[in-house]
C-alpha positions in Angstrom: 14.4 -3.6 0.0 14.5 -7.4 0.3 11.0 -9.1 0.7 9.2 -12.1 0.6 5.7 -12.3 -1.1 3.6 -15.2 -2.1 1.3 -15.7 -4.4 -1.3 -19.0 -4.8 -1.1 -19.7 -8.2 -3.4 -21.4 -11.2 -1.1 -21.9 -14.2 0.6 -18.4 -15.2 -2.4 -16.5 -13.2 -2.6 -15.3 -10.0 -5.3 -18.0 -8.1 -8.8 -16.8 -7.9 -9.2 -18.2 -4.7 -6.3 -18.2 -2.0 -9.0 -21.4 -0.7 -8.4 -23.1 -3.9 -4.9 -22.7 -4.6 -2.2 -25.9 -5.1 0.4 -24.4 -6.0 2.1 -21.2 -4.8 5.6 -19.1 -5.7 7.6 -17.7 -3.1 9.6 -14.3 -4.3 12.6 -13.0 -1.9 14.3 -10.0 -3.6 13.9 -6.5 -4.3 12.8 -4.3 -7.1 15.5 -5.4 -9.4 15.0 -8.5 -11.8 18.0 -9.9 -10.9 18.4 -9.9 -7.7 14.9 -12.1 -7.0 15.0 -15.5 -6.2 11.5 -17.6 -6.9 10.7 -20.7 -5.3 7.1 -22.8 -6.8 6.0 -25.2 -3.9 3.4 -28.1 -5.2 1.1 -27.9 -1.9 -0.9 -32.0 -1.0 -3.8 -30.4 -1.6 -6.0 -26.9 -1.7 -6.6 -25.1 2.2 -6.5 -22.3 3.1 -5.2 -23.9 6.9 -2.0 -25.1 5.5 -1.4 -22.3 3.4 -1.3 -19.9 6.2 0.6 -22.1 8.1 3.2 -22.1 5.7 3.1 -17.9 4.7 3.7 -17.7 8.6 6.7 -20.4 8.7 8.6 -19.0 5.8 8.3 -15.3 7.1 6.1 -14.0 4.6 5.6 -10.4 4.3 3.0 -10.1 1.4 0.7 -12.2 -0.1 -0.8 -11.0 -3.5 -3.9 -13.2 -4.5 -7.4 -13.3 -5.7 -10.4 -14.0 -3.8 -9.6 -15.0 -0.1 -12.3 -15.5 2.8 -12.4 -12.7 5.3 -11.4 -15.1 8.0 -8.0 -15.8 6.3 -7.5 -12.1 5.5 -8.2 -10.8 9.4 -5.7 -13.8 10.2 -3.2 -12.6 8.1 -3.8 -8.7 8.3 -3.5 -9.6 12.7 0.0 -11.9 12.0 1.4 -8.5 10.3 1.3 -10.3 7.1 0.3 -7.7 4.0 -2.5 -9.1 2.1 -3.2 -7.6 -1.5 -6.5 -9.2 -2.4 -8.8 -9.2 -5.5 -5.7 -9.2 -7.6 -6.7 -10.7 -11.5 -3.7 -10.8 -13.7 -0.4 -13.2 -14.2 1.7 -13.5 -11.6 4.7 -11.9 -13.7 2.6 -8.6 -13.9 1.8 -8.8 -10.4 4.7 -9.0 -9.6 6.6 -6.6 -12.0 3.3 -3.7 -10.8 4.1 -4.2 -7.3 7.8 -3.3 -7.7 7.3 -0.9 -10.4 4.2 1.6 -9.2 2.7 -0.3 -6.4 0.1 -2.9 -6.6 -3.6 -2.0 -5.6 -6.0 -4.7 -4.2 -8.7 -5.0 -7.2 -6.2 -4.3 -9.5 -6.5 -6.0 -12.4 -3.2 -6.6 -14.6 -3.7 -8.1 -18.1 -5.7 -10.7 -19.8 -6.0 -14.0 -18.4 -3.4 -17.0 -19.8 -4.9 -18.3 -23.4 -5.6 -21.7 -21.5 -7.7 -20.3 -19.3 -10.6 -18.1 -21.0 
């Protein structure tokens, strides 16, 4: 099953807020490690605006991210875009949950990078 997801990013983690976010990876692949091919775009700066403009134009399916404004989310959910929210953990275990078992929103993954406690 080939998807691609995004997820706003803050280091290693998975952004607390989608709002917030400057950087972002883009996944296309399937639930096999080597098949994935990952993409980090540096955004100018944090909004929430130009990253939905931009998880529409590179035909995003799912977007797995923290804390996002319900505004953002009902824009998304509308544009058919999957929108896994509340989501506290690195972006490797997000990633690896969601192709191994399914990833819940308000899941939360592992311990935050050392940097950031």
């Amino acid at each position: 099953m080939m998807e691609k997801i995004l997820m706003p990013l803050f280091g290693d983690d998975v952004a607390p807020r989608f709002d917030l976010a400057t950087e972002v990876i883009i996944t296309s692949g399937d639930d096999s490690n080597s098949d994935r091919d990952q993409q980090i775009i540096v955004l100018p700066q944090p909004s929430a605006e130009q990253l939905c403009h931009l998880i529409l134009t590179e035909g995003i399916e799912t977007v797995i991210c923290g804390g996002i404004e319900e505004e953002y989310f009902r824009y998304l959910v509308w544009k058919k875009v999957k929108v896994l929210d509340s989501v506290i953990g690195t972006w490797k275990a997000a990633l690896n949950q969601y192709f191994r078992q399914g990833l819940q929103p308000g899941e939360i993954l592992s311990t935050l990078t050392k940097k950031q406690k």
